[in-house]
C-alpha positions in Angstrom: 89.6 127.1 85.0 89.4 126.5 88.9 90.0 123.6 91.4 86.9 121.9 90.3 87.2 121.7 86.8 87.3 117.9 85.5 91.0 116.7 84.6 89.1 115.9 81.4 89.9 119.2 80.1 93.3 119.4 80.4 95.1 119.4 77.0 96.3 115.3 76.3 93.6 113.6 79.1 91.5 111.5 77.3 88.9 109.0 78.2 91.3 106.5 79.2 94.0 108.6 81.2 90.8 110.0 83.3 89.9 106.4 84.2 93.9 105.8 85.3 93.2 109.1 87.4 90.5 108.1 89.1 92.6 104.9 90.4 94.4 107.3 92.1 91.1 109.4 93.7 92.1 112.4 91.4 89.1 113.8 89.3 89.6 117.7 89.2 92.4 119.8 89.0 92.3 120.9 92.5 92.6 117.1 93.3 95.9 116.9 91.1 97.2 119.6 92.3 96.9 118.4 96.1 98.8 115.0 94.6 102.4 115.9 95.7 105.2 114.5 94.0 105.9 111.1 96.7 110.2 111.9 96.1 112.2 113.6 94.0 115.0 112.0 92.3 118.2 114.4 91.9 120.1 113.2 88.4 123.6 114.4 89.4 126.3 113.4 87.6 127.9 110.3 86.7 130.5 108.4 88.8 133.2 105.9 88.2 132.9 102.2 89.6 134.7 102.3 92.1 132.9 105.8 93.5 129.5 103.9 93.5 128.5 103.0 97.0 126.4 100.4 97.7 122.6 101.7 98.4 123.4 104.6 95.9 120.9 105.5 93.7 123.5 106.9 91.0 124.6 107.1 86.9 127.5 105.4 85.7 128.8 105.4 81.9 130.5 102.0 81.1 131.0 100.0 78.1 129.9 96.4 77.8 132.3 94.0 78.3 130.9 90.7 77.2 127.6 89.2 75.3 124.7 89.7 77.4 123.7 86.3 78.6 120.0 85.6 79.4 118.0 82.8 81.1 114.3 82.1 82.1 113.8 80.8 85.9 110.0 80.3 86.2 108.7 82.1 83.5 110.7 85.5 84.4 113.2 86.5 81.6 116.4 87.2 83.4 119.3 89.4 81.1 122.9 89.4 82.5 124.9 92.3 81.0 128.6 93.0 82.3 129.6 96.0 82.5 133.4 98.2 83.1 135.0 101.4 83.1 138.6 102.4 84.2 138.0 102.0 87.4 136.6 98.6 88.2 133.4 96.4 86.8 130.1 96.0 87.7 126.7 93.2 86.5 123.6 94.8 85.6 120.4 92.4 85.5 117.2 92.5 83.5 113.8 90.8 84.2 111.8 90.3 81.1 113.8 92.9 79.2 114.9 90.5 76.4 114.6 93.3 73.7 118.3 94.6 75.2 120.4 91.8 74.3 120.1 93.4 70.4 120.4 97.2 71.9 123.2 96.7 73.9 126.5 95.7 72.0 129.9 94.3 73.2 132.6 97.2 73.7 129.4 99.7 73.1 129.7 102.6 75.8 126.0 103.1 77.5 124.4 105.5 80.3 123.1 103.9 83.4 121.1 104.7 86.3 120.1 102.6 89.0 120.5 101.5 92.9 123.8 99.8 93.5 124.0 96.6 95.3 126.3 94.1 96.4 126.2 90.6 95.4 128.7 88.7 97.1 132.1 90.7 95.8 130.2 92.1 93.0 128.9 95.5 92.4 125.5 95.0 90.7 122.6 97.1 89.5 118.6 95.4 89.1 116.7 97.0 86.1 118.6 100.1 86.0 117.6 102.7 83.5 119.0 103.7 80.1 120.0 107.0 78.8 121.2 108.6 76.1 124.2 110.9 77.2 122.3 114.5 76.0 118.9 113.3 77.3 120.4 112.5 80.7 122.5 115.8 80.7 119.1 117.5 80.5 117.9 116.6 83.5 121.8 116.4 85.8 121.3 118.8 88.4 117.5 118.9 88.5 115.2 118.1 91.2 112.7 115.5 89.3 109.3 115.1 91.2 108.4 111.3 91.4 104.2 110.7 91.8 102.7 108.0 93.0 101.4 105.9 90.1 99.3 103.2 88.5 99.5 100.7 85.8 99.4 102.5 82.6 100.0 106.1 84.4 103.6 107.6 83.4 105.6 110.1 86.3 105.8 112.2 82.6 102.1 112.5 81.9 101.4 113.3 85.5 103.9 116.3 85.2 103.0 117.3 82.4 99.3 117.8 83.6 99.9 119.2 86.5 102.4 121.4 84.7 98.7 122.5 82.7 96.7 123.1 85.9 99.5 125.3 87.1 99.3 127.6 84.7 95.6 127.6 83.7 94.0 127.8 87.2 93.1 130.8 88.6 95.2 131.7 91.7 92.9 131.6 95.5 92.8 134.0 97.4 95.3 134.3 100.5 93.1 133.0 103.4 96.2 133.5 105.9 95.7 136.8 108.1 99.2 138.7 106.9 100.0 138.6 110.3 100.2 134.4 110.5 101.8 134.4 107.2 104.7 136.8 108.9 104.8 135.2 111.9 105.5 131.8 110.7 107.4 132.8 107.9 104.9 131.3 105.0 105.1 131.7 101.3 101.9 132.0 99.7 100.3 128.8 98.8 100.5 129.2 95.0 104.2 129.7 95.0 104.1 126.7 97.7 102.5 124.6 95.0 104.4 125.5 91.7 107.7 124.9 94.1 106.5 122.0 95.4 105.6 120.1 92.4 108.9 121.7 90.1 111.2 123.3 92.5 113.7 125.2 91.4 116.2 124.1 94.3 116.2 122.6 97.4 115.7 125.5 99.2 112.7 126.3 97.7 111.4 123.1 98.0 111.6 123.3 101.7 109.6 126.1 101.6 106.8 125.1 99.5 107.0 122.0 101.9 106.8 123.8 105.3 103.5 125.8 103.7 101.6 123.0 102.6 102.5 120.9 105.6 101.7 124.1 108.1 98.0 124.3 106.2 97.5 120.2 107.3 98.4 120.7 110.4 96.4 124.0 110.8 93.1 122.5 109.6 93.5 119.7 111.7 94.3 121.6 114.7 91.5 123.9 114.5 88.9 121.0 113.8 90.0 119.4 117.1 90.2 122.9 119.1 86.8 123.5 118.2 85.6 119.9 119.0 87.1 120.8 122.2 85.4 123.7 123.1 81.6 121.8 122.0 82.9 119.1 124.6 84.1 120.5 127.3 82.5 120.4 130.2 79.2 118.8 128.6 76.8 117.4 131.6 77.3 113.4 131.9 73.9 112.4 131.1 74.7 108.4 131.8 76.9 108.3 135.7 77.9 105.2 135.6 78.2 103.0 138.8 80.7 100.2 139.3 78.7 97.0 139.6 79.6 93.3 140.3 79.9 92.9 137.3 83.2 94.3 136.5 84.5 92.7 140.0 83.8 89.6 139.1 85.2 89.7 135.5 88.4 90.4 136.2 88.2 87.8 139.2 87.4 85.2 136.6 90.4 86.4 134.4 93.6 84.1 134.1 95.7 86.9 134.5 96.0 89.7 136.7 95.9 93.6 135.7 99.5 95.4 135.7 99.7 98.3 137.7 99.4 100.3 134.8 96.1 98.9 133.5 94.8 99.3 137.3 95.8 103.0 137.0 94.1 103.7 133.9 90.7 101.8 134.7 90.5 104.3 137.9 90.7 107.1 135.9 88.2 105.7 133.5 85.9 104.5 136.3 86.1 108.2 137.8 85.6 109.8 134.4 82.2 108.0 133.9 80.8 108.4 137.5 82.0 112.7 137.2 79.5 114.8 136.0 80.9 115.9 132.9 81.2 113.5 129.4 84.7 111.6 129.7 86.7 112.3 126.4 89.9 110.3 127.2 92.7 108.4 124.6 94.6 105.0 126.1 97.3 105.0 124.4 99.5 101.6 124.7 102.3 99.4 123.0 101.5 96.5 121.1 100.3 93.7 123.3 100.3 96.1 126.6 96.4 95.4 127.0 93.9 98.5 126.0 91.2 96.4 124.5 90.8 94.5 128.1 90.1 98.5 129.6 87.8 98.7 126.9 86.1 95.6 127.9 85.6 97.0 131.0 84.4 100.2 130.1 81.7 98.7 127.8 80.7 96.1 130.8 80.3 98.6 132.9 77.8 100.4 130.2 76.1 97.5 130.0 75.6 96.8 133.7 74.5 100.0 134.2 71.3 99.5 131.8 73.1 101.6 128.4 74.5 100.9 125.1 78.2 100.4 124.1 79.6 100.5 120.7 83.3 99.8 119.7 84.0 101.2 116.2 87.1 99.0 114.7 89.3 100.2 111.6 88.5 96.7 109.6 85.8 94.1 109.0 88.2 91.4 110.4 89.7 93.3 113.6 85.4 93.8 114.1 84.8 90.8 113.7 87.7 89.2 116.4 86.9 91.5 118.6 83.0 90.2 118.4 84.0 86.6 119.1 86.5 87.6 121.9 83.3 89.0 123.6 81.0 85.9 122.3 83.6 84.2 124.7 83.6 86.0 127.4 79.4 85.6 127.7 79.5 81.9 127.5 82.9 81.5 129.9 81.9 83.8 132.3 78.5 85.0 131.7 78.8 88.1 131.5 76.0 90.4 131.0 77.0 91.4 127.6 74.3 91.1 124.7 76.4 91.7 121.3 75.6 92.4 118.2 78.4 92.6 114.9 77.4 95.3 112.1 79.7 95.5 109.6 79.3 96.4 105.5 79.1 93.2 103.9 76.1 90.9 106.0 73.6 90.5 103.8 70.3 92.9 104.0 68.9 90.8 106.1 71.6 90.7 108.6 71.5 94.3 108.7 67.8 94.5 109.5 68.1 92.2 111.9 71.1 93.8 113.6 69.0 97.6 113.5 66.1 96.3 115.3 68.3 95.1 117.9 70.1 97.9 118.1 67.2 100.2 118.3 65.3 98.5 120.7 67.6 97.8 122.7 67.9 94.4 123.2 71.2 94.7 122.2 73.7 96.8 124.4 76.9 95.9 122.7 77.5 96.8 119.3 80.4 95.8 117.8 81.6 97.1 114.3 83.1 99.1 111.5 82.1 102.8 109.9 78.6 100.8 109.4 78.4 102.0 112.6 77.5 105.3 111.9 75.5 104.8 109.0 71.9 106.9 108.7 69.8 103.6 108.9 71.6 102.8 112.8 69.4 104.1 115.3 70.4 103.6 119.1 68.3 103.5 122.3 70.6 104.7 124.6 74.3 105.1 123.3 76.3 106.0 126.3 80.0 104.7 125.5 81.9 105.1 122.2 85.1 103.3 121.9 86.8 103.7 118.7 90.0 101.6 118.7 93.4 102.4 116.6 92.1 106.0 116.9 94.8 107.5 114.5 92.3 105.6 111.2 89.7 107.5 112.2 89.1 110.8 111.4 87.4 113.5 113.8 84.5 114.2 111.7 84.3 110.2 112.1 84.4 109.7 115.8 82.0 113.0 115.8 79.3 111.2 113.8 79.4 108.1 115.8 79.1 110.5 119.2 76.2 112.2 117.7 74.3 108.9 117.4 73.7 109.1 121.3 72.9 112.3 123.4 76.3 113.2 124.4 78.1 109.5 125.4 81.2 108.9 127.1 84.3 108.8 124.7 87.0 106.6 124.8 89.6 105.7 122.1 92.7 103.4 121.7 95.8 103.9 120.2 99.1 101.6 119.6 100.5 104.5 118.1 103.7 105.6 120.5 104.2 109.0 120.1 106.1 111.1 122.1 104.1 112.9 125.0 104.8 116.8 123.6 103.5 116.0 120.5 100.7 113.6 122.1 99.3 116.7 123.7 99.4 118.4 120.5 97.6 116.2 118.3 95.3 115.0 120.8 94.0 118.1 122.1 90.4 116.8 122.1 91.1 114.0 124.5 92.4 113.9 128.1 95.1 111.2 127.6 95.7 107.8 130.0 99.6 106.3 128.7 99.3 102.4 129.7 103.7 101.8 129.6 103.8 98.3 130.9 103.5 95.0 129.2 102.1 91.9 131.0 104.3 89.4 132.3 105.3 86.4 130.2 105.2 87.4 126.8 108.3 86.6 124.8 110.2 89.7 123.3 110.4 89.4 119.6 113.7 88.4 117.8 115.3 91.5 115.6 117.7 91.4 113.1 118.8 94.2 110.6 120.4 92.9 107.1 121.0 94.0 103.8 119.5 92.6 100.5 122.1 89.7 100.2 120.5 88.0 103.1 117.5 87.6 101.2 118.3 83.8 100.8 119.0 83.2 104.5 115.5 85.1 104.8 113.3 83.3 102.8 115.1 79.8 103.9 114.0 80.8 107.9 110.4 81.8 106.0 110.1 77.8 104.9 110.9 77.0 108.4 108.8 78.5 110.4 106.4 77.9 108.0 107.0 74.2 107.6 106.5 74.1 111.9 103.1 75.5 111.0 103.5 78.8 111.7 103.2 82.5 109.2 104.9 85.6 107.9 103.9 89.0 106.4 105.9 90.4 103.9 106.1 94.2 103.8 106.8 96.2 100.4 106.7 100.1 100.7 104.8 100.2 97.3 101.9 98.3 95.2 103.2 98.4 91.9 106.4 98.6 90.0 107.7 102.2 89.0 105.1 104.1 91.5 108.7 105.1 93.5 111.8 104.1 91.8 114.0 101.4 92.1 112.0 100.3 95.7 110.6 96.5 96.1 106.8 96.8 95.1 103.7 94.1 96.7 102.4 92.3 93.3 106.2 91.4 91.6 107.5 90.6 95.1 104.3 88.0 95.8 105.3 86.1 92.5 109.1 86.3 93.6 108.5 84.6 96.6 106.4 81.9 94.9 109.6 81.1 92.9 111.9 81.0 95.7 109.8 79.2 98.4 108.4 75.7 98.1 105.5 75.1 96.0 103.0 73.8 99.3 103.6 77.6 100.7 100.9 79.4 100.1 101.6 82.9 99.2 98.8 86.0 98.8 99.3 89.6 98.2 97.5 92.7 100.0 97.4 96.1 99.5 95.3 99.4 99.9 93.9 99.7 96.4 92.1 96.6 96.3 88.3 96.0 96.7 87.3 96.2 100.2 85.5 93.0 99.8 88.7 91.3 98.4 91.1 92.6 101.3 88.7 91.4 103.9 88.6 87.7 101.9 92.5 88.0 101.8 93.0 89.0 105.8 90.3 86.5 106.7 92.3 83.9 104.7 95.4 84.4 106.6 93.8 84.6 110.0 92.1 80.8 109.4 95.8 79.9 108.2 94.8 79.4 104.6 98.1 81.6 103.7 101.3 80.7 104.6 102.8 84.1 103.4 101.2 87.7 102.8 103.1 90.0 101.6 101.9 93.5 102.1 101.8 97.2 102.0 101.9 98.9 105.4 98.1 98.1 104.9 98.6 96.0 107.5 99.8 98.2 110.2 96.5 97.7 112.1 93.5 95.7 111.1 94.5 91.7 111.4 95.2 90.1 114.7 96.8 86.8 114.1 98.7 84.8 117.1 100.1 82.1 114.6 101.9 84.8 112.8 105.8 84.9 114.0 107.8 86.1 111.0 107.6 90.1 109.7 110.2 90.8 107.0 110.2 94.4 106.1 111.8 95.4 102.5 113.5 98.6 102.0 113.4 99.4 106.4 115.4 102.6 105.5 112.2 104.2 103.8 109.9 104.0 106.8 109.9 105.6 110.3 111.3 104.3 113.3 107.8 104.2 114.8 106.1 102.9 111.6 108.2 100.3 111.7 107.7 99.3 115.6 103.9 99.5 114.7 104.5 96.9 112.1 106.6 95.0 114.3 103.3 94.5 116.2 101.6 92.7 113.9 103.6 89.5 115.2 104.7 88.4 119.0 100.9 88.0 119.4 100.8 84.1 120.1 103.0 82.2 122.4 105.6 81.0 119.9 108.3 83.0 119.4 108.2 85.8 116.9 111.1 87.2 115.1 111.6 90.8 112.7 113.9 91.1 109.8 114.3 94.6 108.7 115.9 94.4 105.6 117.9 97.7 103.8 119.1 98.3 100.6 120.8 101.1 102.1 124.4 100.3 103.9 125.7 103.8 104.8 126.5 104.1 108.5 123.5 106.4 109.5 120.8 104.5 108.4 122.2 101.3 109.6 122.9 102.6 113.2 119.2 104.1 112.9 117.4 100.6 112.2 119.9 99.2 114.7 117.5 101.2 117.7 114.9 98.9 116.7 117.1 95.8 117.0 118.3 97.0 120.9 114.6 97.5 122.0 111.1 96.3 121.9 109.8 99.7 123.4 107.5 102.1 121.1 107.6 105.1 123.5 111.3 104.8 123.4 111.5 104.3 119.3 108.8 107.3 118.9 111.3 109.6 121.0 114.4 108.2 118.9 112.3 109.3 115.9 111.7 112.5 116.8 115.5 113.0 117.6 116.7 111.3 114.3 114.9 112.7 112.1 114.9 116.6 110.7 112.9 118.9 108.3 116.0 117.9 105.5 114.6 114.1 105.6 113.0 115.1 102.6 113.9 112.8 99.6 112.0 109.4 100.1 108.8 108.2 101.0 106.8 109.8 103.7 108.3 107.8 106.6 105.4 108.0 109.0 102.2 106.3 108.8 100.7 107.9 111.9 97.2 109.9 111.1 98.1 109.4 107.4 98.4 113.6 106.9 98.9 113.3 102.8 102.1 115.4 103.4 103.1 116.5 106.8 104.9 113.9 109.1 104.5 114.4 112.8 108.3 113.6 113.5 109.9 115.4 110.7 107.9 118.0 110.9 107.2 118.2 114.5 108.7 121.9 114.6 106.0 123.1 112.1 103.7 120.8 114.5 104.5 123.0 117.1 104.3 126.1 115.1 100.5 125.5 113.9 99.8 124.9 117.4 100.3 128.0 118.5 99.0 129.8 115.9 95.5 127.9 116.5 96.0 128.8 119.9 96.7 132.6 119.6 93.7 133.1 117.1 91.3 131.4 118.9 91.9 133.4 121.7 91.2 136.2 120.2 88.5 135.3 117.8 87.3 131.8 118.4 84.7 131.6 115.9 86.5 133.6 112.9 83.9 135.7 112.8 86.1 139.0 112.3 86.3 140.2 108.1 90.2 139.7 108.0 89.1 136.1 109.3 86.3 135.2 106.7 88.6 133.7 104.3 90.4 131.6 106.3 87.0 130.7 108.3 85.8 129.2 104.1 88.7 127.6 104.0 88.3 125.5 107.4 84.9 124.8 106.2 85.4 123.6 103.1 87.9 121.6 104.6 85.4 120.3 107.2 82.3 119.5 104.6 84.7 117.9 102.1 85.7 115.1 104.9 89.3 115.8 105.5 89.8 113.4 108.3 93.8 113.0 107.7 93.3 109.0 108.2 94.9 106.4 106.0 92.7 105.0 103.2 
């Protein structure tokens, strides 16, 4: 058995389990194998009462102290069991669990595990889990590894087959020179993965982790280094001139460019007109005005006789960005001819939108990955703009390149990260920082709360709501049981339509529905068809909607400082005022002072370098806290030493053999290959 062989024949996957696999993009064994645990839940042993601390995930053994009373409230089942032991009391509730009021007894003594909250005075646990006191003693101690999941998919069955492709698949070559594998201190990869998915201890779980997240960051590394060297000091085929054109847009503006934006144009101007290819990253805040430079940069192509294309993550950011340029030809007449390709116009549409494309008549073409599609031919492609560059991968932005003979690169990023690891992770691109917002816009509103503020929440919701305006709703997960005891998109939709009144309209979003279906949903919101989305961080980038002035983020401890300043951006877009409640379950002193950095400032370059000091290569035992270029394990802030680390290896053997040509370098060379023709483009999904 290798990494290819079909899950299928893995002892216990039938039919059925294979098609709850592929939900998850797993169809081999190597693709199982590469699906790391998303947490690990340590069972330690249980506490008393009063030794429960709210935002504990922890085991208590109690016996019940009264008849478990139950109630419906809009067709959810609700069981309230009371619970003591010598130490104090606590309420456990149950939705749609009737089945417990026979299992659990008055004055029976019962195992309990679950997140402890506070309800007014009162120590409470939602849904925790039963055990039986040897099947919990089992696991005390033990590191448990926690997958992501879907409906009808058990964290057991997933163990238990990757457990199977452990053993059964043949171990890979080392592709690591010994020398990198000294150097950095690496265990080889096949004890990275057995400790990985079952560690024995902690200890070895970091290990494991630092491997796996070293061979990300490699790969990625070396793809950009060698994009790097291909670009470097390629001839500017298209020197582009500054026209009238762009003189007279921005004199027809309502507002004036900040100094920062007026900086950054400069360099773009001078990186067009030099005679080599620019290759150059804005990166920005929220709101601090990249698309505008873009604007310019594409006007510019177009006044200068070429073709421009802007390459956006979704069909609906495509699409506003289309009409914001539709605009600016009928206001100001500018000397833009656009055209919108994007996956779901009809046939037609699409025909209609190649011709123009090819011959020309069209030099602004506006769109998603449709955009780089075989049947797209351009006439003269001399600017690529690719905004929120961290969803696309490089083999992405290479193939849009390639449609031209060597155009002018320029791509966007709201993504603030620090400038060390900036030059690090954008080593393909020169980089222009725009770090001032334009004057006037109204600083958004924080707040950070625990869960009992839920019903002050939701009541501001219906207010804002009922003055005409909208909220997202973040959940970090799809599903209930993919991560624990965490709030998950679908239950949390239907709890919201039971708490808020019936005329708000409330939708649900998340990454694993149908493209066609998450464009319907985004569109709805934008034309204000839905009051209230609530959300995976799905959301992050994609959707541009002014009305928008509420973002509520569940479970705020699980995420990243940074993540959750991107998400942030999603409101503070109109001119109403815009407000953020991050709401934790957690209430120890760390995490709360943590979140608090968001509630001092509105700065993303200043969050990102908070991050980075917060966080540490311990941060292990939760979700993946960073969004940013979607690595499946690494994270560029908790990991940002290994970051470092890959770096220079990359470096050093490049230097001294840059196209791995050397026998000791042939394996490793495969590896980056394979890497490259399977599509890794570390990008979210």
């Amino acid at each position: 058995m290798d990494r290819n062989t079909s899950v299928l024949e893995l002892k216990g996957i039938g039919k059925k389990t294979e098609t709850l696999f592929a939900k998850l993009g797993i169809r081999s064994v190597g693709d199982l194998l590469a699906h790391y645990p998303r947490d690990y839940e340590l069972y330690e042993a249980p506490v008393k009462i009063a030794q429960a601390s709210p935002g504990s995930v922890c085991a208590v053994y109690v016996t019940v102290t009264g008849i478990p009373n139950e109630r419906r409230a809009h067709q959810i089942h609700i069981l309230n069991v009371n619970v003591a032991d010598s130490s104090g009391s606590m309420q456990f509730t149950f939705f749609n669990m009737p089945f417990l009021k026979k299992t659990l007894k008055q004055g029976g003594y019962y195992l309990f595990r679950g997140t402890v909250q506070m309800r007014g005075n009162k120590k409470v646990m939602e849904q925790p889990k039963l055990f039986s006191l040897e099947e919990y003693k089992k696991q005390t101690d033990c590191l448990i590894p926690g997958y992501a999941l879907t409906k009808g998919l058990t964290n057991l069955t997933v163990r238990k087959a990757v457990r199977q492709a452990l053993d059964l698949c043949e171990s890979q070559e080392e592709y690591y020179p010994p020398q990198i594998l000294r150097d950095c201190g690496l265990i080889p990869e096949r004890e990275a993965l057995e400790s990985l998915h079952f560690p024995a201890n902690r200890e070895r779980l970091l290990q494991a982790r630092r491997r796996l997240v070293f061979d990300e960051f490699f790969s990625f590394l070396y793809l950009l280094r060698r994009n790097r060297q291909a670009s470097e000091g390629v001839e500017n085929r298209f020197r582009m001139f500054e026209t009238a054109d762009t003189v007279r847009f921005l004199e027809h503006l309502p507002f004036s460019l900040t100094n920062a934006q007026r900086k950054v144009w400069q360099e773009i101007k001078d990186d067009m007109s030099s005679p080599v290819c620019m290759n150059r990253l804005i990166q920005g805040d929220v709101g601090s005005g990249k698309t505008i430079l873009a604007v310019l940069a594409l006007l510019m192509t177009a006044a200068n006789g070429c073709q421009g294309a802007l390459m956006a993550p979704t069909e609906v950011l495509a699409a506003q960005h289309y009409e914001t340029v539709a605009e600016y030809v009928r206001r100001y007449g500018v000397c833009f001819r656009p055209v919108l390709l994007v996956g779901s116009m009809t046939a037609g549409e699409k025909r209609e939108a190649y011709r123009r494309i090819e011959t020309g008549e069209a030099n602004l073409i506006i769109g998603t990955h449709a955009l780089i599609q075989d049947r797209v031919r351009y006439k003269a492609l001399a600017l690529v703009v690719t905004d929120e560059q961290h969803r696309f991968g490089v083999r992405q932005r290479e193939r849009l390149a390639k449609k031209g003979e060597d155009p002018h690169i320029l791509v966007m990023s709201a993504t603030p990260i620090p400038r060390t690891l900036a030059i690090i992770l954008y080593g393909d691109l020169d980089i222009s920082v725009v770090d001032e917002l334009p004057q006037g816009r109204l600083p958004i509103k924080n707040c950070v709360v625990n869960t009992s503020w839920r019903p002050n929440a939701y009541k501001f919701i219906a207010e804002q709501v009922a003055q005409g305006r909208q909220a997202y709703v973040i959940c970090p997960q799809v599903e209930e049981g993919e991560m624990g005891n965490l709030e998950n998109v679908v239950d949390y939709a239907e709890k919201l339509r039971c708490a808020l009144p019936s005329e708000v309209q409330v939708a649900f979003l998340h990454g694993r529905m149908r493209p066609a279906d998450k464009n319907r949903i985004m569109e709805e919101f934008a034309a204000r068809s839905i009051d209230v989305l609530v959300s995976t961080t799905v959301i992050e980038v994609g959707i541009n909607v002014p009305n928008a002035s509420v973002m509520m983020v569940e479970n705020a401890e699980r995420f990243g400082l940074a993540q959750l300043h991107q998400l942030r951006g999603r409101v503070g877009r109109g001119n109403h005022q815009s407000y953020c409640i991050f709401v934790s379950a957690k209430e120890d002193q760390e995490t709360m002072e943590r979140l608090q950095i968001l509630n001092r400032s509105n700065d993303g370059f200043y969050i990102a370098s908070q991050d980075l000091e917060l966080r540490g290569p311990g941060d292990l035992f939760g979700v993946r806290q960073s969004g940013d270029f979607s690595f499946r394990l690494g994270d560029i802030y908790t990991d940002a030493a290994v970051l470092k680390m890959a770096s220079d290896a990359v470096d050093s053997l490049m230097a001294e053999d840059p196209q791995l040509e050397r026998p000791q370098h042939r394996a490793l060379r495969q590896r980056l290959d394979q890497t490259a023709a399977n599509g890794v483009d570390f990008r979210s999904i």
